[in-house]
DRENDO-1510 file (C-alpha; in Angstrom, 1 decimal, always signed):
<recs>
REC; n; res; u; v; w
REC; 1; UNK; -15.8; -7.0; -3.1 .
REC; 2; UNK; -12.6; -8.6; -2.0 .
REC; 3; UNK; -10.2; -7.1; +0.7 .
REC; 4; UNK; -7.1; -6.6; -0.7 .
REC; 5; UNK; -3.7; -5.5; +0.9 .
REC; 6; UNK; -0.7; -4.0; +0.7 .
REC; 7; UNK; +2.8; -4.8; +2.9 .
REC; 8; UNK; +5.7; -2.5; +3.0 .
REC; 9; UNK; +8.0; -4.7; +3.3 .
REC; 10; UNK; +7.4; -6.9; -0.1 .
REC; 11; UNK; +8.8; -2.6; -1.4 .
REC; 12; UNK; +11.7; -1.2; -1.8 .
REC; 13; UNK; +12.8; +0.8; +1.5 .
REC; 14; UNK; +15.4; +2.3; +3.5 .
REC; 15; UNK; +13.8; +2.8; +6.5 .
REC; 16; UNK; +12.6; -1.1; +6.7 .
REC; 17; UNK; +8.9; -0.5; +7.1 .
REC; 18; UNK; +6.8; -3.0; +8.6 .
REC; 19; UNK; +3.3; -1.4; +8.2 .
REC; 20; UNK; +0.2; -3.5; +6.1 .
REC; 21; UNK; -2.4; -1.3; +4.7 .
REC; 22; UNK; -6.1; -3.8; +4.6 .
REC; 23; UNK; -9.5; -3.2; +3.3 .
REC; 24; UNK; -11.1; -2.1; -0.6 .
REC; 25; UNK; -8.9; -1.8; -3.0 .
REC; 26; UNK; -10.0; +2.3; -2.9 .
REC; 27; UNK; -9.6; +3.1; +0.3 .
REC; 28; UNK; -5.9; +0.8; +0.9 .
REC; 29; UNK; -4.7; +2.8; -2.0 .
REC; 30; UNK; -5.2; +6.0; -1.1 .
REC; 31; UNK; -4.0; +5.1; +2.5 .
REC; 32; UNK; -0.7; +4.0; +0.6 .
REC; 33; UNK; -0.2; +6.7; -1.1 .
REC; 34; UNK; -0.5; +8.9; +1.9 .
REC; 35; UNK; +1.7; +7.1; +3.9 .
REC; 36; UNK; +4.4; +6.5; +1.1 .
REC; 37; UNK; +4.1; +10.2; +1.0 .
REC; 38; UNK; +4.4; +10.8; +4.4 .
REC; 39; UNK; +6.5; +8.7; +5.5 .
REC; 40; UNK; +9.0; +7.8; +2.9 .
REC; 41; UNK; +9.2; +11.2; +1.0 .
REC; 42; UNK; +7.6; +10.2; -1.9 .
REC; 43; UNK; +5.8; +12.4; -4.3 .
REC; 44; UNK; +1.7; +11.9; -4.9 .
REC; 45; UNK; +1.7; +11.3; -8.5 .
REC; 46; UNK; -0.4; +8.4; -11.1 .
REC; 47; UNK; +2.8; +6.4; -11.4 .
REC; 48; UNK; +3.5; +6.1; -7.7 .
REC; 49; UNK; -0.2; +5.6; -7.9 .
REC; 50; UNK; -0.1; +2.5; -10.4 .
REC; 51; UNK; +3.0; +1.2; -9.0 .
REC; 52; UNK; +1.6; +0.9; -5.5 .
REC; 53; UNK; -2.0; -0.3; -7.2 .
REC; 54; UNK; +0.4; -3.4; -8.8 .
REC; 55; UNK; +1.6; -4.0; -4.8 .
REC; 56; UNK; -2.2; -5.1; -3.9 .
REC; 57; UNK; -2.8; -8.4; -3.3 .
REC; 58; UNK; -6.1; -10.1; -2.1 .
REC; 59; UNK; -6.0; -9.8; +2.3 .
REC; 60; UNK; -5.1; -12.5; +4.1 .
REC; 61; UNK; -8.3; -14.4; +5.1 .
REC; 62; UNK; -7.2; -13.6; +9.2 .
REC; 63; UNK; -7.5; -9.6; +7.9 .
REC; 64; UNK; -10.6; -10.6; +5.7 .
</recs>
């Protein structure tokens, strides 16, 4: 299975976060939604879910 990604700052936020999320599609997801729960005050529901699932993109083949 392909690595895929996720970069804060390709989303909207205040707090201009830099963090990238790499790995399965699964397990960057879930780390997503803990951290845009944690971090930027959002709450754990499908949509934040989906919207963050349409933020993946395949990893950059240096975090591949």
């Amino acid at each position: 299975m392909a690595r895929k990604m996720i970069d804060c700052r390709t989303m909207p936020s205040e707090s201009n976060c830099t963090l990238t999320i790499a790995g399965e599609e699964e397990e960057v997801l879930d780390a997503a939604v803990t951290h845009a729960v944690d971090k930027h005050g959002h709450e754990n529901t499908p949509d934040l879910r989906e919207q963050l699932r349409g933020g993946l993109v395949d990893a950059e083949p240096a975090l591949a």
